[in-house]
N, C-alpha and C positions, 0 to 999 in steps of 0.2 A: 459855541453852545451845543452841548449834547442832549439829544431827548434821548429818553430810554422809558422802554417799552413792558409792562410787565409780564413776566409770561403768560402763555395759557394754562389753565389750569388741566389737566389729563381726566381724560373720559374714565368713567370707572372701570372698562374694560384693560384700559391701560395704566390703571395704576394696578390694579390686581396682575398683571404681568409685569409690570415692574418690581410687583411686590415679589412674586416667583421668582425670579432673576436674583432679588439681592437676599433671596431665602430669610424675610422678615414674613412673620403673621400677620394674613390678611385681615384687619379690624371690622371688614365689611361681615366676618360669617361669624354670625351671634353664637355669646358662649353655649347657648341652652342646644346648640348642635353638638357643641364636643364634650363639656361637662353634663350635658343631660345625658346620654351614653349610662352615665354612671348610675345618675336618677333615676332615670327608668329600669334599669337595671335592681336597684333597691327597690323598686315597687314591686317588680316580679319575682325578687329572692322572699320580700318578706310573706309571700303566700308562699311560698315552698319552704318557707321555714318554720312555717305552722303546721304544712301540712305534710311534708315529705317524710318526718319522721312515724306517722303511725301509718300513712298509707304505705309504706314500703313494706312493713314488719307483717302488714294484714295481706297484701297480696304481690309480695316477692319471689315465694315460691309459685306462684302461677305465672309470677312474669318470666322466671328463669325456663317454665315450661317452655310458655309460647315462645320466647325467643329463640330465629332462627342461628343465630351466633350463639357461641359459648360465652358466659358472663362471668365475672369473677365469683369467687366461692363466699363470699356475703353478700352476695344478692338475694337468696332463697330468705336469708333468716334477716332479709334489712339494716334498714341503718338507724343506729340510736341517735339518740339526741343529740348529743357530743358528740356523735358523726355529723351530723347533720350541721351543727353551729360551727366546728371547727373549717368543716370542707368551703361554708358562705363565707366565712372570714376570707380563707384564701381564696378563694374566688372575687372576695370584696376588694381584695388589695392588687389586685392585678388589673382589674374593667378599671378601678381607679385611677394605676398607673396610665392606660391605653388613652382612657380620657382625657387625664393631663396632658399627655403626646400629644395629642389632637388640639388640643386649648394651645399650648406654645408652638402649634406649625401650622394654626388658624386654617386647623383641617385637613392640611394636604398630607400627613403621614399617611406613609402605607400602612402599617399597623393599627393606625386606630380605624381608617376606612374599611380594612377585613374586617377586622372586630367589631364596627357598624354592621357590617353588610351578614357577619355571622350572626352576630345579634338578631336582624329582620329574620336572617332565616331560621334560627331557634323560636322564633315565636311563632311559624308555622310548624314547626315540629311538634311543637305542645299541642296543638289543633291534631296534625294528624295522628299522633299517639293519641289523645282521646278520643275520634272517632274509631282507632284500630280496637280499641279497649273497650269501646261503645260502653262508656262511662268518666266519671270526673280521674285524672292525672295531675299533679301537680303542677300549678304553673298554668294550667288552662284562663283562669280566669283573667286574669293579666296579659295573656300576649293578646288577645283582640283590642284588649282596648288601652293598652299601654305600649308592648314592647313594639307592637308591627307598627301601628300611627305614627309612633315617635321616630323609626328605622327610618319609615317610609319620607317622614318629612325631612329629617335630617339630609337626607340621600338627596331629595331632591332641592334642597336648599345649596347643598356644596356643588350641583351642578348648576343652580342659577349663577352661583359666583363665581364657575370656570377651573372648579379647583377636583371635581371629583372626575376617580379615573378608575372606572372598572375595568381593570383587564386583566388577562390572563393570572397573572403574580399576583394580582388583589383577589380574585375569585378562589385561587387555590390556596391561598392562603385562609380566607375563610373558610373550606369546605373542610383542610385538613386541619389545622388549629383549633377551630372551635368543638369539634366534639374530642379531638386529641386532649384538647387543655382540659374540657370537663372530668372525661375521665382519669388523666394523668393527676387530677387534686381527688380525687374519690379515691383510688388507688393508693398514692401520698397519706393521706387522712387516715385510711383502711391500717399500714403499716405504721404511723406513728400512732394511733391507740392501742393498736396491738403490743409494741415495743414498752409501751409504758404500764401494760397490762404486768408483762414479764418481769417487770423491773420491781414492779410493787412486791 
């Protein structure tokens, strides 16, 4: 007569490193951390898509003033409309992709965790460009009460689970991507209107 004994069941600690080990997503880090990424993200575009397009045209040329860098040569005269929608598009389809990243590696990508952690820090960026401006900037309204809360919880949700890793390759990945990507689709955007200007 054999008895047999049923396993134990593994601590959650230990299954979440099991789960690292056979590189399955961990089911313990709820979607609204790696698909909300994107959602909040649409909460903050859709004030900038209201609003980015007259407030550039009305003080562009003061921002190219005050700026201590050189900007590209439509900043002074802003961005139209169809600047404006085409650039959120493609900026829509990529925080999309980064999100999905994040939903099928239940977080632990490195890309989508920069892309977190740039996110949190864009939302302080809108703060201090409006304090610098000592007036409304696009995007102000949204990052206190949407993009940093949401940054902030996600961030520390992926470390209650064991899975978030701030280091050196995630920090500089955020610092230099995220304002790299904005402006390499502003830039992007700039050149295919203009090409299809030529064309008409």
């Amino acid at each position: 007569m054999f008895i047999t004994r049923e396993p134990t069941p593994a601590a959650p600690s230990d299954r979440r490193k099991m789960s690292h080990t056979r590189n399955i997503p961990d089911s313990m880090v709820p979607e609204w951390v790696t698909r909300g990424l994107f959602w909040a993200w649409v909460v903050n575009d859709a004030e900038e898509l209201v609003t980015m397009g007259p407030w550039s045209r009305e003080h562009g040329a003061e921002l190219a003033r005050r700026s201590p860098l050189p900007l590209p040569e439509w900043v002074p005269e802003g961005m139209s409309e169809t600047h404006v929608r085409v650039a959120i598009s493609i900026m829509g389809g990529t925080i999309y992709a980064l999100s999905a990243r994040g939903a099928a590696t239940g977080g632990r990508s490195r890309l989508f965790q920069a892309a977190l952690l740039g996110f949190g820090a864009h939302g302080f960026s809108h703060m201090t460009n409006s304090l610098s401006w000592r007036g409304y900037t696009p995007g102000v309204l949204t990052a206190p009460t949407v993009v940093i809360p949401y940054s902030a919880l996600a961030m520390r949700r992926l470390a209650h689970e064991g899975v978030l890793r701030v280091d050196r390759g995630t920090v500089a990945m955020a610092a230099i991507g995220a304002p790299g990507l904005m402006f390499a689709i502003h830039d992007l955007t700039h050149r295919l209107l203009r090409s299809s200007r030529r064309r008409r």
